[in-house]
C-alpha positions, 0 to 999 in steps of 0.5 A, spaced: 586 472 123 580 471 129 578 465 128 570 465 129 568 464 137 565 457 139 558 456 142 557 452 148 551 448 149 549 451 154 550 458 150 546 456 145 540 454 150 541 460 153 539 464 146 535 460 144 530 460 150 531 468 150 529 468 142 522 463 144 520 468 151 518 472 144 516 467 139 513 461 137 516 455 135 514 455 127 516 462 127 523 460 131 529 457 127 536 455 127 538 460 122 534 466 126 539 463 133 544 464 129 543 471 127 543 473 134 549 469 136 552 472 130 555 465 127 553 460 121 546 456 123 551 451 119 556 451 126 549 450 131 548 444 127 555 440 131 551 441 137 544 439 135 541 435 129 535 439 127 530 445 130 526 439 133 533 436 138 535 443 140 527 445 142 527 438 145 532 440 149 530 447 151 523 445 154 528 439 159 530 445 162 524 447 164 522 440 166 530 440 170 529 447 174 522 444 176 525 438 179 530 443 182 530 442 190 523 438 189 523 433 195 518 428 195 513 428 201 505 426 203 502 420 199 502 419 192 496 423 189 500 429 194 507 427 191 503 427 184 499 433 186 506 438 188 509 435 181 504 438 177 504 444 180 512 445 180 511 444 172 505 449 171 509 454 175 516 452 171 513 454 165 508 459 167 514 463 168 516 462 161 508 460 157 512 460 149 515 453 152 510 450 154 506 449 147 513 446 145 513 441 151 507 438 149 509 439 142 515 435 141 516 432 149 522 431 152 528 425 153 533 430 156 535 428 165 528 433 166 524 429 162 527 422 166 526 426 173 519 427 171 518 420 170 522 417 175 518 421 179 510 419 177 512 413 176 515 412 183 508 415 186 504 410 182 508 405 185 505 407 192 498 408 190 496 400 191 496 400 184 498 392 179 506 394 175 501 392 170 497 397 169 501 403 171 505 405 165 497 407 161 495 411 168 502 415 167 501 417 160 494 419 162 497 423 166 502 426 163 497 427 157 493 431 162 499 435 165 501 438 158 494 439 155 492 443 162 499 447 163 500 448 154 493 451 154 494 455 161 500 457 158 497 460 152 492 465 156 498 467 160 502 469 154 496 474 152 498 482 153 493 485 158 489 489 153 489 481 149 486 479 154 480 484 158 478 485 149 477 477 150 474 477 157 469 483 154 468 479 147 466 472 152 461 477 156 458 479 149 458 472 147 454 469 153 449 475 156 447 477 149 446 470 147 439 468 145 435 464 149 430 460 145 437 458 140 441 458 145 436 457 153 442 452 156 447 458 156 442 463 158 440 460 164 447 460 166 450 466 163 451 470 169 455 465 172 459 462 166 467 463 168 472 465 162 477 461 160 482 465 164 479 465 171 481 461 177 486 457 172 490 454 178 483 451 181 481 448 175 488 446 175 488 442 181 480 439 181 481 436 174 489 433 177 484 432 183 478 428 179 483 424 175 487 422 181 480 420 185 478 416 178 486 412 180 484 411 187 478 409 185 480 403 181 476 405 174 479 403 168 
């Protein structure tokens, strides 16, 4: 009799990460991955705990391919400024993830290389030890909220998205101007959500970096 075949773990992040470019994390579960690899859920669960650990460790490798051959250069907003745009690239390549990165985080060797890496960077802004670890975590809370909401655009289809781009133009030229006089005046150069995401990206990374040289609490 064949025994039943042995997934590595890798195998199993391999699948898993296929199964989510199509879905979501409430809609992904370990006996769906199961189904695909054509074993019991039961014999996943010898290489992680639950759903949280194994989507926890599909979103490390994004962070993982991100740092990749990422080398340290320029000054400290230059360096934090790379990184960012590294992880946005990552996980515009594979939009499902990024909801899941900003959902249950990371503690695999991609999350550590991105906090070695921020932290360094901070270290060599001037700023006190003291007050780093807050400025970090502002950091990153932005990073997720910025590349998690960038992420949702980028998983609508084409039609998805010019229905909503046409829904928003309704919205904003049809608005009355005695209830709503602020966005009349500006309609016409009021910008859908989706427009020139990677500059939004970079000035509000940039306003935040201003605000640290700054010194504002």
């Amino acid at each position: 009799m064949t025994g039943r075949r042995r997934w590595s773990t890798e195998e199993i992040l391999d699948a898993a990460t296929e199964l989510l470019r199509t879905s979501d994390a409430e809609s992904f579960s370990v006996r769906k991955l199961g189904a695909a690899l054509g074993t019991d859920s039961s014999s996943l669960y010898r290489h992680f705990r639950n759903k949280t650990e194994l989507l926890r460790a599909v979103a490390d490798r994004i962070l993982l391919a991100a740092m990749d051959g990422y080398h340290p250069e320029g000054d400290w907003k230059q360096r934090i400024t790379a990184l960012a745009l590294r992880l946005r690239e990552a996980f515009g390549e594979q939009p499902q993830l990024a909801a899941i990165w900003g959902r249950y985080a990371s503690s695999g060797t991609g999350s550590r290389l991105v906090m070695e890496e921020l932290l360094q960077a901070l270290r060599t802004s001037g700023l006190p030890d003291e007050e780093i670890p807050a400025r970090y975590h502002r950091i990153v809370i932005l990073l997720a909220a910025l590349i998690a909401s960038e992420a949702g655009i980028s998983a609508l289809t084409p039609q998805e998205y010019e229905q909503g781009v046409e829904l928003f133009r309704v919205a904003v030229l049809g608005a009355d101007p005695e209830r709503f006089p602020a966005l009349a005046h500006f309609a016409r150069d009021v910008r859908p959500l989706g427009a020139d995401r990677r500059a939004a990206f970079e000035d509000i990374l940039a306003a935040q970096l201003a605000h640290i040289e700054a010194g504002t609490p």
